[in-house]
Structure formats: C-alpha cells, structure tokens
C-alpha positions as CSV (number, residue, x, y, z in Angstrom):
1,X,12.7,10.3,4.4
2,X,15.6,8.6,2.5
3,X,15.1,6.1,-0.4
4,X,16.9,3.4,1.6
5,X,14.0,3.8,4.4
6,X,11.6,3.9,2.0
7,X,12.2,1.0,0.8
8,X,11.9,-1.1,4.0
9,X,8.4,0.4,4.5
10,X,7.6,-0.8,1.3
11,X,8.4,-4.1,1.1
12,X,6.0,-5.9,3.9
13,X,3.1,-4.5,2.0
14,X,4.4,-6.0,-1.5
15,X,4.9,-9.3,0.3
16,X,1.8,-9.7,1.8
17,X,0.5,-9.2,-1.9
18,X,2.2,-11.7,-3.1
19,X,1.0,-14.0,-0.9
20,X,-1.9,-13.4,-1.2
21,X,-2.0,-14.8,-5.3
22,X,-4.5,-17.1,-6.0
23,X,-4.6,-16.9,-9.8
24,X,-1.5,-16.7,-11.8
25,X,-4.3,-16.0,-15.3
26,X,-5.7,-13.1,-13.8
27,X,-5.8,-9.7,-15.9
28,X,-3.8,-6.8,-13.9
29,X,-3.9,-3.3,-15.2
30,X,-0.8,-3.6,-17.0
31,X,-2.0,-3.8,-20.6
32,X,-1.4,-7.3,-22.5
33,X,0.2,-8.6,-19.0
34,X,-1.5,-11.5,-16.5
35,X,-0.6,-12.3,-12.9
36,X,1.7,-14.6,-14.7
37,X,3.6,-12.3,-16.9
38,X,3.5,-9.8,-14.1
39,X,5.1,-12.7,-11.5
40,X,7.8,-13.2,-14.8
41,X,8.6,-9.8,-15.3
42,X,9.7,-9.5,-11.2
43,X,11.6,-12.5,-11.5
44,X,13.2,-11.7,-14.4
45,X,14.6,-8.1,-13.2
46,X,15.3,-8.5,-9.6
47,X,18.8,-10.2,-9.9
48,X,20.0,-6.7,-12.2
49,X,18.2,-4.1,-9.9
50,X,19.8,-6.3,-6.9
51,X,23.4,-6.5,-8.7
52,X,22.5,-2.8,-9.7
53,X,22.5,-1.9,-5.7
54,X,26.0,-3.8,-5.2
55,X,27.2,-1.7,-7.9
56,X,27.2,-5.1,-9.9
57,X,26.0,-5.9,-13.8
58,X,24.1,-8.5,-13.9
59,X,23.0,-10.2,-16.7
60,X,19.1,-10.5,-16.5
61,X,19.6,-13.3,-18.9
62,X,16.6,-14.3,-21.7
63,X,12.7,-13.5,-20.9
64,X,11.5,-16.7,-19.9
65,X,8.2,-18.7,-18.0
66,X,9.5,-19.0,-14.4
67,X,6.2,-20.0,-12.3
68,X,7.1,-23.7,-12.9
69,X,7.7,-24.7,-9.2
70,X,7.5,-22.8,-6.4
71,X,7.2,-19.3,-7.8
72,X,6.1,-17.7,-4.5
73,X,8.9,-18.8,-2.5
74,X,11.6,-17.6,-5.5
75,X,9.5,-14.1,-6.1
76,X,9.5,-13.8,-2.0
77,X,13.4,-14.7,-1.6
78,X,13.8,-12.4,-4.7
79,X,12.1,-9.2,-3.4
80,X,13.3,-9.6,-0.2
81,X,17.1,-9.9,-1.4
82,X,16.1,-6.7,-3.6
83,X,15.1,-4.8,-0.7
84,X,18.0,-5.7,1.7
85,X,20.0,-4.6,-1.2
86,X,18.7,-0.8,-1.6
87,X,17.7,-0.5,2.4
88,X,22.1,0.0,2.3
89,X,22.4,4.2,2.1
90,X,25.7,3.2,-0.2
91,X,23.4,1.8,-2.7
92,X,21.8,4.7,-3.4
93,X,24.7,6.8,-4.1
94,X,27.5,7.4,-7.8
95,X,26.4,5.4,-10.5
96,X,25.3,2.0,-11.1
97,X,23.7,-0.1,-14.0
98,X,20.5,-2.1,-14.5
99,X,22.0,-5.4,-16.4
100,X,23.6,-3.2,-19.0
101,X,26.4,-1.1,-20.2
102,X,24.8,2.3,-19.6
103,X,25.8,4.4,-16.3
104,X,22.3,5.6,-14.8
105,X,22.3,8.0,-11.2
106,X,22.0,4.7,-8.4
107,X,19.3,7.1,-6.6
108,X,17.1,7.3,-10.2
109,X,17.8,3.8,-10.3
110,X,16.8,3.3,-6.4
111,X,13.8,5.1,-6.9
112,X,12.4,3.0,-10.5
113,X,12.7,-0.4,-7.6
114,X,10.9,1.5,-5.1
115,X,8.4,2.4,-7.9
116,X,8.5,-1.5,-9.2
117,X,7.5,-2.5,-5.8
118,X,4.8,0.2,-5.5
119,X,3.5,0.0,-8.9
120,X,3.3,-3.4,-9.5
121,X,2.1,-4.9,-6.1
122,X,-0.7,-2.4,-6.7
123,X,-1.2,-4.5,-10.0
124,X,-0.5,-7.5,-8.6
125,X,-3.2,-6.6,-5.9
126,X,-5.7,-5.0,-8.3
127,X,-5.8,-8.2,-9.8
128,X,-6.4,-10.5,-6.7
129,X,-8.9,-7.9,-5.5
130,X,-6.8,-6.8,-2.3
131,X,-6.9,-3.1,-1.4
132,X,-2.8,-2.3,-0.5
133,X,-2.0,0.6,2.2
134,X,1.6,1.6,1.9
135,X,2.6,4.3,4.3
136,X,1.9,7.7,2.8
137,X,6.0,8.8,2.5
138,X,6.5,5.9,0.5
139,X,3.5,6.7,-1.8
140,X,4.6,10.7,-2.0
141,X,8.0,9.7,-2.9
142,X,7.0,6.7,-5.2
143,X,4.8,9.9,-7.0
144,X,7.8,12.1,-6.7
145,X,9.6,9.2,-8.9
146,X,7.6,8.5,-11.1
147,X,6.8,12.1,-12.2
148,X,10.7,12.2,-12.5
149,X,11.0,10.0,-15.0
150,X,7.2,9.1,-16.7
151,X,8.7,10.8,-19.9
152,X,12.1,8.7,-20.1
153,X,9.4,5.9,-19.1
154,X,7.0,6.5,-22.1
155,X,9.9,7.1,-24.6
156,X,11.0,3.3,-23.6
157,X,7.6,1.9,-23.4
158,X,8.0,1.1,-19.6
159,X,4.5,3.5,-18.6
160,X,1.7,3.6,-21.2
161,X,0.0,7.4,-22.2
162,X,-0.4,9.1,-19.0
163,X,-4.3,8.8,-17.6
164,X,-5.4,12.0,-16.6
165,X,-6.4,12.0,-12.6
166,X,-6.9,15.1,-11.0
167,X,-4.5,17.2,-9.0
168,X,-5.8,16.9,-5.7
169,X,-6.5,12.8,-6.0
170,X,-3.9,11.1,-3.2
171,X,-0.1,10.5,-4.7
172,X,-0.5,6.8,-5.0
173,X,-3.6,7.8,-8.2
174,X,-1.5,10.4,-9.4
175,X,1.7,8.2,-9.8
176,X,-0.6,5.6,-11.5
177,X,-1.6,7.8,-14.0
178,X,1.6,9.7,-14.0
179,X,2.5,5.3,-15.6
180,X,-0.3,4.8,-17.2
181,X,-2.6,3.5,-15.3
182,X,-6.0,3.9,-14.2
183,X,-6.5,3.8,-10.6
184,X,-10.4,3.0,-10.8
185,X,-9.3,0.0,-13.0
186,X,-11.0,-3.6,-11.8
187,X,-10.6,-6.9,-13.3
C-alpha cells in the first residue's frame, strides 16, 4: 500500500492516543523524555514535516514548553494537518526538506512521519497504559522504515542502540527495537 494511505490508517489510532493523556509527567520509553517532552517534541516538528509535504521549509523555530493552554486541541489540529498533508501522493514524491537546508528523498522523509506517528503514539500510549492496534500494513511498512534508516537514525541520536527482539516477534516489536526501544517496556 502507498505511504499516502498509510498514513490515513494511521492517524485515527495516534489521535485516540492522544486523547486519551491523563498525565503530562509520566515516564514513556523514550529515555530522559516525559509525556510532556514527548507532547513538545510533536509540537515542535509538525509545522517542518507539514511544510516538508508542501515542498515548504519551515522554520521549526526554538525548542520550547508548549503544554501551557490547550495542548490537546493544538497537538490534535497539529497531527491532523500533518496527515492531510502526506495523505497527498505529490507529497511523497522529488525532494523536500525537514526545516532545513539539506535536500532529503520526500518518500524517506514520508516515511520518518509515518514512523513519528507509529513510534511515538506507541510511547505516548505506553505511558498512559493504553494498548494501540494500528492496522498490520501500516505496522509492516512503519518496520520497513525504520530498518531503512535506524543507522542514519543512531548516527544522529534520533533511535537509541538497537534492542535485540527476535526475528519472528510482529513488525510493530521489531521496529521498536530496530529505534531503540523495548517493546516489553512499562512505566
């Protein structure tokens, strides 16, 4: 199935994730990173990875606190912008940028958001003790992605050391690992 599909399917489930935050101090399996830093961090890149499906720059702008407010309704209207963005087939296609001056393939770059919203609504629901089901295509191909780039990942400290999990565990475990995570991890 094509990335921009994929990335409808995903969607709904990251949502419902989000929604479903009750603790903005919780520990997620990122290392060093709360629900709050977690909430930041897909605040902070969604306007580049959006611009970065127009064929836009834009600036992400200086890491900052942005759950003052209503931080669900701006992480919602955020993800759900993203996601129109890269369910257009054009997006996926030539070259595009992530906020900076470097030309990166727009279907690498297409897959990294379908991995963000994989990846991290599995942290985010890790942390809030929800159990996520994403469609096994989007899981395959979120695995397919991930072991694409896990070593351009690790060289820019996006994934941590790759946790073994074995061969025959479902795609979703082996592209946690593949990142650096463990999929048995609890809070």
């Amino acid at each position: 199935m094509e990335g921009h599909l994929l990335i409808g399917l995903a969607t709904p489930v990251t949502l419902k994730i989000v929604d479903g935050i009750d603790s903005l101090d919780a520990a997620t399996p990122c290392a060093g990173w709360d629900v709050r830093a977690l909430v930041n961090h897909l605040l902070h890149w969604a306007p580049p990875l959006t611009g970065a499906a127009r064929k836009e720059t834009v600036d992400p702008g200086p890491e900052q606190d942005r759950t003052a407010g209503d931080w669900r309704t701006l992480l919602r209207a955020h993800l759900e912008s993203l996601a129109a963005a890269w369910t257009a087939p054009a997006a996926w296609s030539g070259t595009t940028r992530m906020g900076g001056p470097t030309d990166l393939p727009a279907d690498m770059v297409g897959g990294m958001v379908l991995g963000e919203l994989v990846l991290h609504g599995w942290d985010l629901a890790r942390a809030t003790g929800v159990d996520p089901h994403w469609d096994d295509v989007v899981v395959q191909r979120v695995y397919e992605e991930v072991a694409r780039t896990a070593d351009m990942g690790r060289q820019m400290n996006v994934y941590g050391a790759e946790v073994p999990v074995p061969s025959a565990a479902p795609p979703l475990s082996r592209a946690l690992g593949l990142s650096g995570r463990n999929p048995s991890w609890t809070p």
